[in-house]
C-alpha positions in Angstrom: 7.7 -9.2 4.3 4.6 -7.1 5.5 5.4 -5.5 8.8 2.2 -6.9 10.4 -0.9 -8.8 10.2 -2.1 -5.0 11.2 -1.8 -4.2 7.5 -4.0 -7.6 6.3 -6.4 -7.3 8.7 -6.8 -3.4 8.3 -7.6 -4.2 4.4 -10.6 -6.3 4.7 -14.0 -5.0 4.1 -12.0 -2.0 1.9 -11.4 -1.0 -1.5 -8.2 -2.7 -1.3 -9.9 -6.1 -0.6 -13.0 -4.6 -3.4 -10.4 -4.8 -6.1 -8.4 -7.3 -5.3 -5.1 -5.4 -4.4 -2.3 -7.6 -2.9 0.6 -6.4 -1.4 3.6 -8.5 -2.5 6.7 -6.4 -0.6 6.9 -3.6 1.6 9.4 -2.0 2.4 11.1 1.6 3.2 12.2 1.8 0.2 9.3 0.3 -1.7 5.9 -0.7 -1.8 4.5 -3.5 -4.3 1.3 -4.7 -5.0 -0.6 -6.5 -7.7 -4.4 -6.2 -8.8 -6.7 -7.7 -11.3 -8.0 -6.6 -14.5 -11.6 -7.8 -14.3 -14.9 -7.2 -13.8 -14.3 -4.9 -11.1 -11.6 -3.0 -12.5 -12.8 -2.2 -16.0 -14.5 0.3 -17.3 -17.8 -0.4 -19.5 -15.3 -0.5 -22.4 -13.5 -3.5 -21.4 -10.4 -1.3 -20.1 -8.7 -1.2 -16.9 -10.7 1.7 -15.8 -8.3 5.0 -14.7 -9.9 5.3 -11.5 -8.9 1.7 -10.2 -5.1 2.3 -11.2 -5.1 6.0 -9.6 -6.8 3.5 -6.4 -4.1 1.5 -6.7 -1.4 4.0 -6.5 -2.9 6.2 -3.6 -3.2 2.4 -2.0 0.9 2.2 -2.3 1.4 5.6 -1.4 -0.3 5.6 1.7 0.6 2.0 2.7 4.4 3.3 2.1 3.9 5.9 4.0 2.2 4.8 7.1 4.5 1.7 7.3 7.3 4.8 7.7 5.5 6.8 10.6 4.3 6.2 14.2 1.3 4.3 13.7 0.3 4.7 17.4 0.3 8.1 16.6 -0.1 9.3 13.2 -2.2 8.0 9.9 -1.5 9.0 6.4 -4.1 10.6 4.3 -3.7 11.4 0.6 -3.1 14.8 -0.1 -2.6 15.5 -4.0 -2.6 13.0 -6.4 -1.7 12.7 -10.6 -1.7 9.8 -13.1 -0.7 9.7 -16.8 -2.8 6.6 -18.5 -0.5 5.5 -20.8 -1.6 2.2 -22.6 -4.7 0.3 -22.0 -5.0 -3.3 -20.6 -8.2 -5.5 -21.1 -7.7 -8.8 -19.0 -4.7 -10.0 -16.9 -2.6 -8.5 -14.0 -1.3 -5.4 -13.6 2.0 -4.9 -10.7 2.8 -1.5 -9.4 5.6 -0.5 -7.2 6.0 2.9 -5.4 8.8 4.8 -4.4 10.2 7.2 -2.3 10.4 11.0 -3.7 10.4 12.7 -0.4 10.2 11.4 3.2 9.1 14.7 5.1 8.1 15.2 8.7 4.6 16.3 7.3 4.3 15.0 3.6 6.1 12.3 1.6 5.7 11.9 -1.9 5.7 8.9 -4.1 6.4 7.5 -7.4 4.5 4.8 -8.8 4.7 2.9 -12.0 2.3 0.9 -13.1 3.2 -2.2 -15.6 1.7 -5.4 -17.1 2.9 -9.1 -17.2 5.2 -8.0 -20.2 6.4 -4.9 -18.0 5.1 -2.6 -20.0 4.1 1.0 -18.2 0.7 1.1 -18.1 0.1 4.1 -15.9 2.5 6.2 -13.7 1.6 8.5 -10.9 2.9 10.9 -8.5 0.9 10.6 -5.0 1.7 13.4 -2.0 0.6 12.0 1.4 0.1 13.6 4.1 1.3 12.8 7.7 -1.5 14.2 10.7 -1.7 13.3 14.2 -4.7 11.0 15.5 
């Protein structure tokens, strides 16, 4: 379902690959993704730490967007981005899908929910990217 091996080669030796995000489906109506809850997602605590679900997020948001732009000719940078934490998750899997708010000449803005194996909402997030010329 990816649109290239662009996308899985452009991952490796990134944060993406650091924790362990896949992308399951991508579409232009939707972007999913999985990514542990382990070691290098939790906080000292034991819980998925905020900063790697916000990671993941901004990771579906820009994905989303650049697979909806000329990628010969334009890149997609986050812009402004907001999460609400709303339940904590020690171990297991977490799946988050983004979509579509606003598909702009300039910005887009996304929706992602985060949820885990029982599909609880585990964060969701609001991510503006932004569309610039290389």
């Amino acid at each position: 379902m990816l649109k290239s091996n662009y996308l899985k080669n452009a991952t490796e030796g990134t944060m993406i690959q650091a924790l362990g995000i896949v992308i399951k489906e991508l579409t232009p109506e939707r972007v999913i993704a999985t990514m542990p809850v382990n070691e290098v997602t939790r906080q000292p605590t034991g819980l998925l730490h905020g900063g790697a679900s916000v990671a993941l997020a901004e990771t579906l948001a820009s994905i989303g967007t650049w697979n909806l732009i000329d990628q010969e000719k334009q890149a997609a940078v986050g812009l402004e981005i907001n999460a609400n934490h709303l339940r904590g998750k020690k171990e297991g899997m977490v799946t988050a899908e983004a979509t579509p708010l606003h598909k702009g000449r300039t910005t887009m803005v996304w929706d992602i929910k985060i949820r885990d194996e029982s599909n609880q909402l585990i964060c969701i997030s609001r991510c503006t990217i932004a569309i610039i010329n290389q």
